[in-house]
N, C-alpha and C positions, 0 to 999 in steps of 0.2 A: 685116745692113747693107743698106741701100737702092742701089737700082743707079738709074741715069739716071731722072728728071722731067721729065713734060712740064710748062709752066703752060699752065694754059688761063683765058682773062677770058672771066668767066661770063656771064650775063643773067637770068632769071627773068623769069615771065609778069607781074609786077608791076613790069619795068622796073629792078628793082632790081640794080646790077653790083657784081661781087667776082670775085677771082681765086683761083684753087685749083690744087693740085699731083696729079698721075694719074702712075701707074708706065707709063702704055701711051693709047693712043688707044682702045682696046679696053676695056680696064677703065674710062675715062672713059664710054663707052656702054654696056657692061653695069649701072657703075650708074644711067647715068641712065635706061634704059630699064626699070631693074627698080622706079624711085623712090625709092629709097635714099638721091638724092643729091638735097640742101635746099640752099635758098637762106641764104644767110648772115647774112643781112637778115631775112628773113619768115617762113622754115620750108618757101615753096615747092617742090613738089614738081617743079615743072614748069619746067624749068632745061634751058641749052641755051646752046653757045659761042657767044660774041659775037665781032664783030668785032676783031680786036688787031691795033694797029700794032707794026710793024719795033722792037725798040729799038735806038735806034742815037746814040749819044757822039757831045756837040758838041763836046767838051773845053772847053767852059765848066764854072765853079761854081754849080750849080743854086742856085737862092733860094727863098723861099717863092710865088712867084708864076707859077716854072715848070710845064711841061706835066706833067702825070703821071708820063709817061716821063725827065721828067727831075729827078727828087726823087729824094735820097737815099732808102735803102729804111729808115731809122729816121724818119721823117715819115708816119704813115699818114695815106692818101687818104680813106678814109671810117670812118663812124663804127664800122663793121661792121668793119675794122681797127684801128681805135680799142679798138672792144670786146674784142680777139682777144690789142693789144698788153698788155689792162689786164690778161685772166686770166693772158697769159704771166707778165706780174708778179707778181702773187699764188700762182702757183701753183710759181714759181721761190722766193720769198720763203718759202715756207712747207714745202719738203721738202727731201730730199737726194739731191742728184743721183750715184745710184753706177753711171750710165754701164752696160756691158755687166755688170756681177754683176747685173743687176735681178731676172731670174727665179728666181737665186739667193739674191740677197738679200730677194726680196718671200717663199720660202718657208722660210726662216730664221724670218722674222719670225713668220708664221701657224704656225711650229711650233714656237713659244717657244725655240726657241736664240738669238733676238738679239734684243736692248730693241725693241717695239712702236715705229715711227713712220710720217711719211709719205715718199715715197721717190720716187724718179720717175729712169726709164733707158731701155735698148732692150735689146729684146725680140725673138727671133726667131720670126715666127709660130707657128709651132709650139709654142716654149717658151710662147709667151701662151695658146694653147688646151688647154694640158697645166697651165698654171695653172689657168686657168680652170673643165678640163675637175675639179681637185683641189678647188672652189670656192674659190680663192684668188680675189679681186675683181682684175681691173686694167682699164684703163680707155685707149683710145690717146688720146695726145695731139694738138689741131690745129693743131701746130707741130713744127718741127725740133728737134732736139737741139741747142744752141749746146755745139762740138768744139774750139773755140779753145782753150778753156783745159785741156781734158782729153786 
């Protein structure tokens, strides 16, 4: 289970801005400083926090014509959210979400005790590098888990 998120609004040397989620301020600068961390837009390597405003409620009903900060969070701002909202789609559409059994259920699968399909859950690190380390393939997702219903 994931403990506190910072968001950090990104930038890129190409100007290009997105927002992204870091467990620490720390681990936001180890990876950028090690290059690891691309721009969501371009692939740039060279990425660095931008400026971010306060969010802060008018207690109005935002419309399509409101400020960033004040859009519903199902309306993405760019296309690079756009893009992010279409794979979440696709990628919810086409597996099964078994939730915390995943490193269980993903080695079931690889060892023929359970019907072959695609699957998709949470993982705790360790259980993913112990997959991994088994050549079981998985893969982290660039989205959260949606826990509402599970």
């Amino acid at each position: 289970m994931l403990g506190p998120m910072i968001r950090y609004s990104l930038k890129c040397d190409k100007d290009h801005r997105f927002e992204s989620w870091f467990a620490s301020a720390e681990k936001f600068e180890a990876l950028r400083d090690s290059g690891r961390l691309g721009c969501a837009v371009c692939g740039s390597s060279e990425v660095d926090r931008a400026m971010m405003a306060p969010s802060v409620s008018s207690g109005r009903t935002p419309t399509k014509d409101s400020a960033p900060s004040e859009r519903p969070l199902s309306q993405p701002a760019s296309p690079a959210e756009q893009a992010l909202r279409e794979l979440r789609r696709k990628i919810e559409a086409g597996t099964e979400d078994v939730g915390r059994n995943f490193a269980r259920e993903a080695r079931a699968i690889h060892e023929g005790e359970k019907p072959s399909r695609a699957i998709r859950g949470e993982a705790r690190p360790d259980e993913a590098r112990e997959l991994l380390r088994d050549g079981i393939e998985v893969v982290p997702l660039p989205f959260l888990r949606n826990t509402k219903a599970n």
